[in-house]
Structures are given as structure tokens and as C-alpha cells.
N, CA, C and O atoms as a GROMACS GRO file, in nm:
protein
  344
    1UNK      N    1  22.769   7.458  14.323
    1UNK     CA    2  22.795   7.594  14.365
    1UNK      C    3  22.728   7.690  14.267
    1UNK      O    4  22.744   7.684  14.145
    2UNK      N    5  22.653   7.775  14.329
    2UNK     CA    6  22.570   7.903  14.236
    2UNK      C    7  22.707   8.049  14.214
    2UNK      O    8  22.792   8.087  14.294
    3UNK      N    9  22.689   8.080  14.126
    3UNK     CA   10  22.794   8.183  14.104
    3UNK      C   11  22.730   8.283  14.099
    3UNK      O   12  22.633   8.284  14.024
    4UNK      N   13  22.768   8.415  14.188
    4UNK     CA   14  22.650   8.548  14.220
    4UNK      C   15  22.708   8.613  14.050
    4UNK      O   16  22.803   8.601  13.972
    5UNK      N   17  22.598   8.672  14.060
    5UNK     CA   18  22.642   8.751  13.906
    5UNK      C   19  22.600   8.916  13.989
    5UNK      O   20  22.509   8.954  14.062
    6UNK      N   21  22.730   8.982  13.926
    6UNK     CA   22  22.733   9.119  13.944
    6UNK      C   23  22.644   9.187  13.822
    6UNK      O   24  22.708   9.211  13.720
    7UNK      N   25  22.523   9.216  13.820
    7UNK     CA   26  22.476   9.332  13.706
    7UNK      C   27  22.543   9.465  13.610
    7UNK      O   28  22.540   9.510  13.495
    8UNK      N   29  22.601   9.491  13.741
    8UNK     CA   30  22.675   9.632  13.707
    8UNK      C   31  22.809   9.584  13.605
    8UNK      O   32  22.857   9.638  13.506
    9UNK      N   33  22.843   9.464  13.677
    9UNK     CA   34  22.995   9.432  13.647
    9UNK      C   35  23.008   9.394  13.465
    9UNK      O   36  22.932   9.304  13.432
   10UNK      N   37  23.086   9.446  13.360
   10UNK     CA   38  23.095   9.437  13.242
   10UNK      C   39  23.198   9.309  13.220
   10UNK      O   40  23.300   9.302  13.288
   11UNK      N   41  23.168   9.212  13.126
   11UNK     CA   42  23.188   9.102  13.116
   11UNK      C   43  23.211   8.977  13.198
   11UNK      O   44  23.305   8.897  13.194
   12UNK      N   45  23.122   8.981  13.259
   12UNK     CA   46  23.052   8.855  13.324
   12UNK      C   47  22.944   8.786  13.281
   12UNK      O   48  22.887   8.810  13.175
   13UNK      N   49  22.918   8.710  13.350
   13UNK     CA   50  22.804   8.625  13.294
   13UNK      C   51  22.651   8.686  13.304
   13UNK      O   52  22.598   8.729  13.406
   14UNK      N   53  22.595   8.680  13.177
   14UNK     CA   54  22.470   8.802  13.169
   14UNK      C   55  22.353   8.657  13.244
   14UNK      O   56  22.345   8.535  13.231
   15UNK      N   57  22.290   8.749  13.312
   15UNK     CA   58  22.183   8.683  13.356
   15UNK      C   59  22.062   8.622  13.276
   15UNK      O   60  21.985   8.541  13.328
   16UNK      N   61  22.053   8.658  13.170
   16UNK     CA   62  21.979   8.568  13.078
   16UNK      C   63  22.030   8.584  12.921
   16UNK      O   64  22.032   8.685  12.851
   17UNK      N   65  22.052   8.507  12.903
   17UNK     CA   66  22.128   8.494  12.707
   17UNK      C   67  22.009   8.489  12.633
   17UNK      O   68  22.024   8.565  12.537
   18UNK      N   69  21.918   8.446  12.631
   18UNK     CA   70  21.819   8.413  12.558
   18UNK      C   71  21.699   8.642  12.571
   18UNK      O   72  21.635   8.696  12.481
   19UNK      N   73  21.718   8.678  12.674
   19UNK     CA   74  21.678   8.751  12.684
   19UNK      C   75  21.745   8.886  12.626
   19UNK      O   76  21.691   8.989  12.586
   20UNK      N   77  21.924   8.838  12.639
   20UNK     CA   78  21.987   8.921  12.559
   20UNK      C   79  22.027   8.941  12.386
   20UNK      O   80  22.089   9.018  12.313
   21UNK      N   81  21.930   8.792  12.377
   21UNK     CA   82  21.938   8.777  12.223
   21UNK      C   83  21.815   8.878  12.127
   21UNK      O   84  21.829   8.938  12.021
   22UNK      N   85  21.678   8.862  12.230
   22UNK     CA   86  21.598   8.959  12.159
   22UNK      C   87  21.621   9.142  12.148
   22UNK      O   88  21.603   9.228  12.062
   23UNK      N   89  21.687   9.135  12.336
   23UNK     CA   90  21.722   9.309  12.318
   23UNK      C   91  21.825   9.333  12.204
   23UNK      O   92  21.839   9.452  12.174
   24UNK      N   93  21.919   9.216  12.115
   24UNK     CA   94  22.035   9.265  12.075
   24UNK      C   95  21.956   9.268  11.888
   24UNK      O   96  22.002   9.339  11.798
   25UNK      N   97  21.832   9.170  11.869
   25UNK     CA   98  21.809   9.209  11.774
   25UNK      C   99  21.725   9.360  11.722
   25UNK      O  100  21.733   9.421  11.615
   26UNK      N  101  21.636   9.388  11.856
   26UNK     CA  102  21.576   9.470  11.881
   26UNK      C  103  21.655   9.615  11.838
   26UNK      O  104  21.619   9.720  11.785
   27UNK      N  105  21.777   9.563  11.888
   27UNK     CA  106  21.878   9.695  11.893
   27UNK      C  107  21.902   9.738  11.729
   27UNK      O  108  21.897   9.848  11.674
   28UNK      N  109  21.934   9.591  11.670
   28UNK     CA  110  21.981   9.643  11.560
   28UNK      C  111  21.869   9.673  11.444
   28UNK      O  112  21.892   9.738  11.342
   29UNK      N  113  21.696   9.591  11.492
   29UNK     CA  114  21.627   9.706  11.408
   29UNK      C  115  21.611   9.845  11.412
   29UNK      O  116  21.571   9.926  11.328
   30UNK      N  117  21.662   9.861  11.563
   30UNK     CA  118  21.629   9.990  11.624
   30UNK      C  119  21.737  10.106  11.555
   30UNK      O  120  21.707  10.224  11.542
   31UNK      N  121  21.842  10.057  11.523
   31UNK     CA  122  21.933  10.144  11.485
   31UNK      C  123  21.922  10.212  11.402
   31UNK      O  124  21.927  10.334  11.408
   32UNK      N  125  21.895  10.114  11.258
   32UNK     CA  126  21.800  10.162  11.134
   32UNK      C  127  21.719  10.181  11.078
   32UNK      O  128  21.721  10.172  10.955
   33UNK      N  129  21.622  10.212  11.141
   33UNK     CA  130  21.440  10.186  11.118
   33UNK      C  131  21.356  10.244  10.995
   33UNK      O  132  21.236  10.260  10.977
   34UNK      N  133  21.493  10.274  10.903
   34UNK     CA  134  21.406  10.300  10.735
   34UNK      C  135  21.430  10.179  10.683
   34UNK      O  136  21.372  10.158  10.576
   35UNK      N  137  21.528  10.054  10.743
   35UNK     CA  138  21.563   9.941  10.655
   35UNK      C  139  21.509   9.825  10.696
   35UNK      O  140  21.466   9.794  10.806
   36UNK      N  141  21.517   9.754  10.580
   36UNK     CA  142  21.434   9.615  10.619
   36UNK      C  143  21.529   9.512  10.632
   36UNK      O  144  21.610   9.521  10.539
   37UNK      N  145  21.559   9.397  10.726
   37UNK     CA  146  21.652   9.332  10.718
   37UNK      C  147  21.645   9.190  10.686
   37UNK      O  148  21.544   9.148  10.743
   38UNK      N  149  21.694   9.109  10.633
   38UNK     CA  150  21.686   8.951  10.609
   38UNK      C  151  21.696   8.863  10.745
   38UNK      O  152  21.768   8.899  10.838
   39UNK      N  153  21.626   8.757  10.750
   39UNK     CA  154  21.695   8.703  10.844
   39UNK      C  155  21.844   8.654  10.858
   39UNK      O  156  21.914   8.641  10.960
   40UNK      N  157  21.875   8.629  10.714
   40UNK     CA  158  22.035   8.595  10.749
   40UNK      C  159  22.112   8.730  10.784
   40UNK      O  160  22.211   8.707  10.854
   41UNK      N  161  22.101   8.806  10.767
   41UNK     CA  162  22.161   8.903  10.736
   41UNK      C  163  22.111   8.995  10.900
   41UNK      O  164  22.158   9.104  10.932
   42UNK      N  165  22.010   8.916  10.982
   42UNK     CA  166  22.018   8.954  11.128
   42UNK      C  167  22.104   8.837  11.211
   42UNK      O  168  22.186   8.858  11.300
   43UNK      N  169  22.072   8.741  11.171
   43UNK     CA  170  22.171   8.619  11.203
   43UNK      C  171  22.332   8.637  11.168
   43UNK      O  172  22.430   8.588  11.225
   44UNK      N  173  22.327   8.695  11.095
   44UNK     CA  174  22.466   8.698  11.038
   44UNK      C  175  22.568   8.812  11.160
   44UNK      O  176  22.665   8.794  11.233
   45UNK      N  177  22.505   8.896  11.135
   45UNK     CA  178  22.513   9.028  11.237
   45UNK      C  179  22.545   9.014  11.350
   45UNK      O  180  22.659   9.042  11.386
   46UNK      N  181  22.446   8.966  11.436
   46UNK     CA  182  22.433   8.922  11.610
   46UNK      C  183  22.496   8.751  11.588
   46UNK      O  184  22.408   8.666  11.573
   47UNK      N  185  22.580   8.724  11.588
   47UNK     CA  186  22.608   8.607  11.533
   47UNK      C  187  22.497   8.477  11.567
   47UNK      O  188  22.530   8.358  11.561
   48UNK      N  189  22.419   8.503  11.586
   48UNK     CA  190  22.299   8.363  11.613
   48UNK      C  191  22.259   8.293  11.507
   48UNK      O  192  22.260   8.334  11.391
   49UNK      N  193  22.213   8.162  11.553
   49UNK     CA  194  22.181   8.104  11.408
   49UNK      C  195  22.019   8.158  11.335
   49UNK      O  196  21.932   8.231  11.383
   50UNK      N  197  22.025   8.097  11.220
   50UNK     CA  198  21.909   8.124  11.169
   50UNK      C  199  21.785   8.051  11.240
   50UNK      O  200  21.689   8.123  11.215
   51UNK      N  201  21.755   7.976  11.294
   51UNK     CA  202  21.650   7.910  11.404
   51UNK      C  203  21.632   8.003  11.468
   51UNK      O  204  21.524   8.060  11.457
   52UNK      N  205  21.723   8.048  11.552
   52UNK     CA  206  21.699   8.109  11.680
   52UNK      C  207  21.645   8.264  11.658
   52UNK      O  208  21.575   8.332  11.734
   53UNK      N  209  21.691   8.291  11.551
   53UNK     CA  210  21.657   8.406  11.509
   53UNK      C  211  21.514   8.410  11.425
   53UNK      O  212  21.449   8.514  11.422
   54UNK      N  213  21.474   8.302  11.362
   54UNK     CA  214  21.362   8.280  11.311
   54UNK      C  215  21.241   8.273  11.461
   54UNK      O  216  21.144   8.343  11.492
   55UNK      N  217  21.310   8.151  11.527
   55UNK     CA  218  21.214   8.199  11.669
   55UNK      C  219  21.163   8.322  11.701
   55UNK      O  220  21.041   8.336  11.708
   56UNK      N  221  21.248   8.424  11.722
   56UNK     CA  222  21.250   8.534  11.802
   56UNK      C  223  21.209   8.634  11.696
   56UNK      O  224  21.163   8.739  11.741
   57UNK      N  225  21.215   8.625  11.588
   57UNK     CA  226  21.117   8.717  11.459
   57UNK      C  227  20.999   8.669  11.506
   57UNK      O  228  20.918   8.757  11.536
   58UNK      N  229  20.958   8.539  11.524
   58UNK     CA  230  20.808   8.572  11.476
   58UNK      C  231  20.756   8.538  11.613
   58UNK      O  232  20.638   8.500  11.617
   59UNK      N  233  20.812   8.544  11.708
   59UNK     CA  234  20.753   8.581  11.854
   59UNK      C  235  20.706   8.722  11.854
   59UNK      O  236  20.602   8.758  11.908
   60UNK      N  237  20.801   8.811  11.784
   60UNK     CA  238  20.831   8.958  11.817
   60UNK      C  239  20.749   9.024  11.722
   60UNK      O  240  20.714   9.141  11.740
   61UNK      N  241  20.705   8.934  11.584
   61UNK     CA  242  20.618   8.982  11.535
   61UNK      C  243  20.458   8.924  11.516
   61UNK      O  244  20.365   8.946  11.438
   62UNK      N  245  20.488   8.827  11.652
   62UNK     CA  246  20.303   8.776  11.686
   62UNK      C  247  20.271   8.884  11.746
   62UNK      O  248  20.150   8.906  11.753
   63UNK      N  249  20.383   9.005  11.821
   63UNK     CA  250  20.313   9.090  11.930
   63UNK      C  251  20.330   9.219  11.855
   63UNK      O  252  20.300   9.325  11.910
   64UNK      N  253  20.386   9.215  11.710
   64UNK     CA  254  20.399   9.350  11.645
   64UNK      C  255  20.468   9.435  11.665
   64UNK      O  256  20.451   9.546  11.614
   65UNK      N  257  20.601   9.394  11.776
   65UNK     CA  258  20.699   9.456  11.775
   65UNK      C  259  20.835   9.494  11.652
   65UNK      O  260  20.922   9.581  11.653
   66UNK      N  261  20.792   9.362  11.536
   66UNK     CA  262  20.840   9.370  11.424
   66UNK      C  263  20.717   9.310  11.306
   66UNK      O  264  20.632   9.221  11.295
   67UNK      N  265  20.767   9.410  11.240
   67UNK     CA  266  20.681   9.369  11.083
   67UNK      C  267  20.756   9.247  11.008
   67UNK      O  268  20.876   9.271  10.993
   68UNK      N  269  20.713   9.122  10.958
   68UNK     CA  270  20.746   9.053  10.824
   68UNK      C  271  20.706   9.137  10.705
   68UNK      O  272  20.589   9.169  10.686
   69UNK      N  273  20.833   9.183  10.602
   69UNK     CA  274  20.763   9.242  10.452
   69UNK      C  275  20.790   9.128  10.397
   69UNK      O  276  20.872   9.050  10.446
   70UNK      N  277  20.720   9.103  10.278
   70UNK     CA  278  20.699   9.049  10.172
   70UNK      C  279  20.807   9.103  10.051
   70UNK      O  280  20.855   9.032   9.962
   71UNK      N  281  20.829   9.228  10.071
   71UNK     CA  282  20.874   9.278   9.920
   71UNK      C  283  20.918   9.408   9.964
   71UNK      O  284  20.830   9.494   9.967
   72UNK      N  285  21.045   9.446  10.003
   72UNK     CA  286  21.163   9.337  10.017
   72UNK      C  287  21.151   9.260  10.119
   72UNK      O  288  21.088   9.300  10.217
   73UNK      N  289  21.212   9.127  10.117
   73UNK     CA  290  21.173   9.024  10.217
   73UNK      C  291  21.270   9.077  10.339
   73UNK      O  292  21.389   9.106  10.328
   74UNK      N  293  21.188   9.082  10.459
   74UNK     CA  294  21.281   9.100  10.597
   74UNK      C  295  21.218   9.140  10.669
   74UNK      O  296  21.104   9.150  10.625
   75UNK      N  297  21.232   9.184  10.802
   75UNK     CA  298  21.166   9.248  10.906
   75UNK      C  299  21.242   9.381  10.938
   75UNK      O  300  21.354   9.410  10.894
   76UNK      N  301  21.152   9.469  11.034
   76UNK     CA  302  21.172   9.578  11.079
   76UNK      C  303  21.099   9.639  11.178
   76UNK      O  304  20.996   9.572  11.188
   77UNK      N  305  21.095   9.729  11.256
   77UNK     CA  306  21.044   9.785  11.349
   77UNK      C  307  20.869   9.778  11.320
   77UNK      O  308  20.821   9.795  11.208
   78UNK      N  309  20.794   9.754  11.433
   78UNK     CA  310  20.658   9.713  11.424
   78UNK      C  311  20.588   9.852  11.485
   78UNK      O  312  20.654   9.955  11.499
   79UNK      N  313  20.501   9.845  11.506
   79UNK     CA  314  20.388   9.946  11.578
   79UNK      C  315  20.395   9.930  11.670
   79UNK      O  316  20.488  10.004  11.702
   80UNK      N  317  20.363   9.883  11.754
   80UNK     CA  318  20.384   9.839  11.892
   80UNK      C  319  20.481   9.849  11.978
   80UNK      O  320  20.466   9.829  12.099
   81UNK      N  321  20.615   9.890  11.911
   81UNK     CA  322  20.714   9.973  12.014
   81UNK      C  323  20.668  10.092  12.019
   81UNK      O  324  20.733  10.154  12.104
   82UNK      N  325  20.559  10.178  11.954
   82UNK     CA  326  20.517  10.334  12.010
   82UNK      C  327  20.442  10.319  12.091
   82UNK      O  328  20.445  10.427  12.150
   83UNK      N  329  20.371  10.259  12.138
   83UNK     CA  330  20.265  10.212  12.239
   83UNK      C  331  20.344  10.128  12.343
   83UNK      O  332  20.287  10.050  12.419
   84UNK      N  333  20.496  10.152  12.343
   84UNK     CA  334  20.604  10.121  12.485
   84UNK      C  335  20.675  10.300  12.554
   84UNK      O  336  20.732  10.352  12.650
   85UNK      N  337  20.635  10.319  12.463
   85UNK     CA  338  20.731  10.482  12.486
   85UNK      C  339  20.562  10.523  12.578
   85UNK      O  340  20.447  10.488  12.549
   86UNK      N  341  20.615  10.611  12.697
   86UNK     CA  342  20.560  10.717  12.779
   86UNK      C  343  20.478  10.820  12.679
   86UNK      O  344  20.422  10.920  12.726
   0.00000   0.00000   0.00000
């Protein structure tokens, strides 16, 4: 049996988890975008593990939607979300 999923409807089953894992990290570089964040410390946050979150860093920053720094070590908002805005 397929179970219809309501969009609108708030706490149900989200139509993709994996898709809601990047908007939710997205979110939280988005929130603070003078700070740089660790990966544990984005893992820690969005409760995901460090893998999954390592995945989805450096997917997000093959396309430059997030920067890797060096010094301080972490990521943060990339260039390439201004070139999404109208």
C-alpha cells in the first residue's frame, strides 16, 4: 500500500528526507552568514551524522553553494547562492 502524502499537511511524512537534509543545512548557514561552522557542530545541530553531513558539504561545495575555510576550519555560505536570487 502507497501512503498519499499531504504537502500542505504539518507533520507527516516529508516527501524526501535526504532533500530535507540539505535545505535544513542550507538554512542554518543561511541564518548566520558572518560565521563559519564545523562540521560537527552542523551535525550536531540538525542532528545528522557526520558522514552524511560530510556528503552534503562537499556536494554543496563542488557547486559553490558553500565555501570549505581552512582557518577557521568550517564551511559557510558560497557565491553561488547570489547567482539563485532574481
Amino acid at each position: 500500500m502507497t501512503l498519499n502524502v499531504d504537502a500542505g499537511r504539518k507533520g507527516g511524512q516529508v516527501p524526501s528526507p535526504p532533500t530535507e537534509r540539505v535545505v535544513a543545512v542550507m538554512g542554518l548557514l543561511a541564518a548566520e552568514p558572518e560565521r563559519t561552522f564545523t562540521l560537527a557542530e552542523l551535525s550536531r545541530n540538525l542532528g545528522i551524522s557526520r558522514a552524511t553531513g560530510h556528503a552534503i558539504l562537499t556536494t554543496l561545495a563542488r557547486h559553490q553553494w558553500v565555501v570549505r575555510h581552512e582557518q577557521p576550519n568550517g564551511y559557510s555560505c558560497g557565491p553561488a547562492l547570489g547567482e539563485l536570487a532574481p
